[in-house]
C-alpha positions in Angstrom: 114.0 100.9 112.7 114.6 97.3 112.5 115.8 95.9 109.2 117.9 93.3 107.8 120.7 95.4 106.0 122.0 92.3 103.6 122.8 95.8 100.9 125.2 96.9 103.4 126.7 93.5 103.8 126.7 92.8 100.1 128.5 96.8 99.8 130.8 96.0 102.3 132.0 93.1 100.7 132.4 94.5 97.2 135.2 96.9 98.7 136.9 94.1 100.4 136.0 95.4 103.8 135.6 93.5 106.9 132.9 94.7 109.4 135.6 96.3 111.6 137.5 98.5 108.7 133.8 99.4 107.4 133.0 100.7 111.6 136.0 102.4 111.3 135.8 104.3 108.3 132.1 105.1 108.9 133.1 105.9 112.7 130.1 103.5 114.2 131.0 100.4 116.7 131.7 97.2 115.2 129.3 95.9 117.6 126.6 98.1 115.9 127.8 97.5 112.9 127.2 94.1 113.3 123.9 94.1 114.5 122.7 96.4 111.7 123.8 93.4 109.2 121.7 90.8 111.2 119.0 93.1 111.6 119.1 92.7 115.7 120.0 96.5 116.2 117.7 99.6 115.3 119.4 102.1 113.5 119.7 105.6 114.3 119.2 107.6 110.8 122.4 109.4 111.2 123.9 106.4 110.8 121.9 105.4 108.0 123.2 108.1 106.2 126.7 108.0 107.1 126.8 104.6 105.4 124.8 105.5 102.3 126.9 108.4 101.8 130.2 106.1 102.8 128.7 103.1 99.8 127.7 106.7 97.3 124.2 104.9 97.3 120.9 106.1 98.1 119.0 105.3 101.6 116.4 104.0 99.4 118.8 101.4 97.7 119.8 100.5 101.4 115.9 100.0 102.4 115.8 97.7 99.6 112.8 100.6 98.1 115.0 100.9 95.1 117.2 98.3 93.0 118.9 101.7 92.3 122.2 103.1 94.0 121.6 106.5 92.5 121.4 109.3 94.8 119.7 112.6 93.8 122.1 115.1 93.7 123.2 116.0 97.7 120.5 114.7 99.1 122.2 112.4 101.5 123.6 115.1 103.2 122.0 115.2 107.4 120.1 118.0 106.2 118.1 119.7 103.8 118.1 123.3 103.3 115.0 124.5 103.2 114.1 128.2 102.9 112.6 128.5 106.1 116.3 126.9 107.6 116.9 123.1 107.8 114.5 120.1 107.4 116.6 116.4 109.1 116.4 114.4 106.5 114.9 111.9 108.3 112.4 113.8 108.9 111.8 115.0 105.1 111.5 111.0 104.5 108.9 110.5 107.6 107.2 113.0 105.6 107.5 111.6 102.0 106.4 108.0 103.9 102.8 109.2 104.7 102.1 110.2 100.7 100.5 108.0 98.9 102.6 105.7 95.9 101.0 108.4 93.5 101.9 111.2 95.4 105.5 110.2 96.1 105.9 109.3 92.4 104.7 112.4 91.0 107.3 114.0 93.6 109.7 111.6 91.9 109.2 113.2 88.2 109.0 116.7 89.4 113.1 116.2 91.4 113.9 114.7 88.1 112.7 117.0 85.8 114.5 120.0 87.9 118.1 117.9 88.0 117.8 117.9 84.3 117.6 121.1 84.2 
């Protein structure tokens, strides 16, 4: 996908990183790196994750879909362990894209009610 990434320039910043440190220590090319910020490169969504694990924020914070950096528990690891083997997680948020707002809410309040747990 194509997106603007201003979080990851504004979470880049606040560690005092410039865009070549920040490829480095999330292994991805400057170059890329770069054109992730301006929003002129798709990004692959193992690289996605790599960086919201790298920040501690949520992929959802990154998307600009939350104000919140929170993640929920491991669930920015690549994948999800399901009991029938492993979901991508990409592919669990394809999924969680084609719910409706009401759906993906009450989904919301169900993973928080069993963290609190």
């Amino acid at each position: 996908m194509k997106f603007e990434f201003k979080r990851i320039v504004s979470l880049r910043l606040e560690k005092g990183m410039n865009q070549r440190e920040f490829a480095e220590a999330v292994d991805i090319d400057a170059v890329t790196i770069c054109g992730y910020e301006k929003g002129n490169r798709e990004i692959r969504s193992e690289n996605l994750l790599k960086i919201a694990d790298f920040f501690n924020v949520s992929v959802e914070y990154l998307l600009e879909r939350t104000d919140s950096r929170q993640t929920i528990g491991s669930l920015n690891m690549a994948y999800l362990e399901t009991e029938n083997g492993c979901l991508l997680k990409g592919m669990f948020y394809d999924m969680l894209d084609k719910l409706s707002s009401k759906d993906r809410e009450a989904i919301h309040h169900m993973v928080t009610a069993m963290l609190k747990r």
